[in-house]
Steps between C-alpha positions, in 0.01 A plus 500: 500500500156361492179685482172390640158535252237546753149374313148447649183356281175715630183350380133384577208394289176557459392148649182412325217479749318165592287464157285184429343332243187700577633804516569494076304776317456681822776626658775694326648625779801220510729689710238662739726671790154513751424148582581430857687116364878401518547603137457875625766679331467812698538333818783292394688870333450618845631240689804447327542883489490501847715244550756527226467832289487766786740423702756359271477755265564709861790315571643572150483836518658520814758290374514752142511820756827326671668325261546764166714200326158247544303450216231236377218432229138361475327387221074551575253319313251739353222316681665575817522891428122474394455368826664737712364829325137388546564360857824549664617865390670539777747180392515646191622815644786334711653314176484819311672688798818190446498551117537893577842444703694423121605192652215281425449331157184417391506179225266439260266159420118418329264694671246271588806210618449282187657216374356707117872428339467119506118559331493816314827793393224736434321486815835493673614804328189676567504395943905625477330820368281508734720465798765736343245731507400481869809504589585838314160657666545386859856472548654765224756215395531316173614159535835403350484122666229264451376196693295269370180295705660269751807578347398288182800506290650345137708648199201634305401699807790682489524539151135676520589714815804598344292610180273686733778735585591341870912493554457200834280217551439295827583127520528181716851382524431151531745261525397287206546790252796631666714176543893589675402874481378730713190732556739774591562634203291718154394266252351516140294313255577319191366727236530835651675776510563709786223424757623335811362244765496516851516153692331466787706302783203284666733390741577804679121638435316181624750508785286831611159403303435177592741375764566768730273386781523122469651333760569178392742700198874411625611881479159637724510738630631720236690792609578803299858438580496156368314610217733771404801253537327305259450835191884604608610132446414599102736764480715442207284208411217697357394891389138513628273259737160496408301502821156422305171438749149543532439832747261332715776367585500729792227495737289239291666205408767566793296621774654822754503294724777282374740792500477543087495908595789531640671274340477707192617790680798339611565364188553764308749652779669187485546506130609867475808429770681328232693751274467289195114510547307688338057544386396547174180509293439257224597797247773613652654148485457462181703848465748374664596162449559287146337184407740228562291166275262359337153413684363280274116389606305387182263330710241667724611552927365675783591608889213235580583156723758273483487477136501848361299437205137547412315209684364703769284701251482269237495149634247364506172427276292736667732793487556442182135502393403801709839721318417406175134601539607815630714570169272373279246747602725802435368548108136534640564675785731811323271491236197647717740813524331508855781652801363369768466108328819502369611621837328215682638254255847541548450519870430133405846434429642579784757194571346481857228307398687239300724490797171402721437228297820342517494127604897463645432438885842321592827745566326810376188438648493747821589756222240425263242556819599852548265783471309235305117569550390112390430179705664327203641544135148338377296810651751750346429358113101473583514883614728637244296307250148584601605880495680472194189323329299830584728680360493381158161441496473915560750586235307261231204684581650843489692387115176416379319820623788655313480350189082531521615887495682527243360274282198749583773806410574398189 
């Protein structure tokens, strides 16, 4: 038997708007939602909800409604949810509608889609916290599994999420780590005890995220036939196949028109004919299935590019520069005890706009490009930095009228 772990990343940032040099000491309003530019994050919500959200998340309820033994899990960045409760309700709505079926886990990450554990355990304790608590309010779940920004990964991570109380983490299997074994299988970490890892097979999931409408790929088109040949072709090879994947997947980054609907649908009918298959949620794998080895990573990797490590946040100069400012700030910025600064500040950390600044324009390029609001990685760092520079600049001013009052006080 082999079950398939259905999991789909939902996020979007809070793109900061176009902000020059002259705009310093004016304008606080970094993320404004009203300007008319291409950094419009309302506009871009609704056109990817149009496109992707709606009427996938109709498609999987159809497919919930007709298949009882179907079953899947998202993990939402807190941003996201923001997003949709000030401007997309009705989005919000139709992912609450799936999580109300029983057959739709909902995962748990940093709210504000963070790369805090590589910078700060505090501030990445209090984002989980965060998130947890979204999740409880909107959804009614409390996570058991936990996925990490961009699927950011190492031995002390899961050390820490296993501390936090989490039984599964999410993982890239890659190859490098893995050596003659397989993704297929539960994992653990050196150092823990019982939390387990889930591997995701990039194979099978870029087969439907990133190569199922190129036609130079040897195996286009892909089928759902073929592709369920290829998950049954695991059976008694494996326990579980991670089908990891961005959910703009559908309708975004695969356009309708390239058949990525229906596909889906079929898919899943496909999968289901074979008596050995079966769906579960990242929990309920866990549950059922026993750790087989050792998945020893003492060294940072990611989902991201050829290389699966770090260099698409954090390779370059710049991006390292613009991070470091960004952590450096925190002891000023929580000190002003202000909501809506602190707020604003980790909006700043967002890995988005590390991502925009990344300077690797050779296999992963076209990637790199996507939903990216910049001309070029130069732009991204002047922006970020510009609006980042007002920032402290306001929370300097606001510690020193603080101290003026209660040096006044006492």
């Amino acid at each position: 038997m082999v079950s398939v772990c259905l999991y789909f990343q939902v996020h979007q940032p809070y793109r900061i708007k176009k902000y020059s040099i002259f705009d310093i000491g004016r304008d606080e309003d970094y993320f404004s939602d009203e300007s008319e530019s291409d950094l419009n994050n309302i506009r871009i919500l609704r056109k990817v909800a149009g496109k992707c959200y709606l009427p996938a998340n109709a498609l999987l309820l159809e497919l919930l409604n007709e298949h009882p033994e179907f079953k899947l899990s998202f993990s939402f960045s807190g941003v996201f949810l923001e997003q949709l409760e000030k401007y997309a309700p009705e989005v919000l709505e139709s992912f609450q509608k799936l999580a109300r079926t029983g057959r739709v886990e909902i995962l748990d990450e940093t709210y504000y889609h963070s790369l805090s554990f590589l910078y700060s355990k505090g501030e990445f304790r209090e984002q989980v916290r965060l998130h947890r608590e979204l999740i409880q309010r909107l959804f009614n779940q409390a996570p058991k599994i936990f996925r990490n920004t961009e699927l950011i990964y190492n031995n002390e991570l899961a050390k820490e999420v296993e501390f936090l109380g989490y039984k599964g983490i999410i993982a890239e299997g890659a190859d490098f780590i893995l050596g003659y074994r397989s993704p297929n299988f539960l994992y653990k970490s050196p150092g823990t005890r019982d939390i387990k890892i889930h591997l995701k097979n990039f194979r099978l999931s870029d087969d439907v995220a990133f190569r199922f409408s190129e036609k130079s790929w040897k195996e286009w088109p892909l089928t759902a036939p073929k592709y369920a040949q290829w998950v049954n072709a695991i059976n008694g090879n494996g326990d579980v196949i991670n089908l990891f994947m961005d959910y703009e997947t559908f309708g975004e980054h695969q356009w309708e028109e390239t058949g990525i609907f229906n596909f889906f649908r079929h898919m899943v009918k496909e999968l289901l004919l074979h008596p050995d298959n079966d769906f579960k949620t990242p929990s309920e794998v866990i549950d059922s299935y026993p750790a087989v080895g050792e998945y020893d990573v003492p060294h940072f990797i990611s989902w991201a590019d050829v290389e699966r490590d770090l260099s698409a946040w954090l390779g370059n100069k710049m991006q390292h520069a613009a991070i470091n400012r960004v952590y450096n700030l925190g002891f000023k910025i929580l000190k002003t005890n202000n909501p809506e600064m602190i707020h604003k500040w980790r909006k700043f950390q967002t890995s988005d706009h590390f991502y925009y600044m990344c300077t690797k324009w050779f296999s992963d390029g076209d990637v790199h490009k996507y939903f990216n609001p910049y001309n070029s990685p130069y732009e991204a760092f002047i922006n970020f930095m510009n609006a980042l520079h007002d920032l402290e600049l306001r929370a300097t001013k606001l510690s020193k009228k603080e101290d003026s009052f209660l040096k006044i006080k006492l």
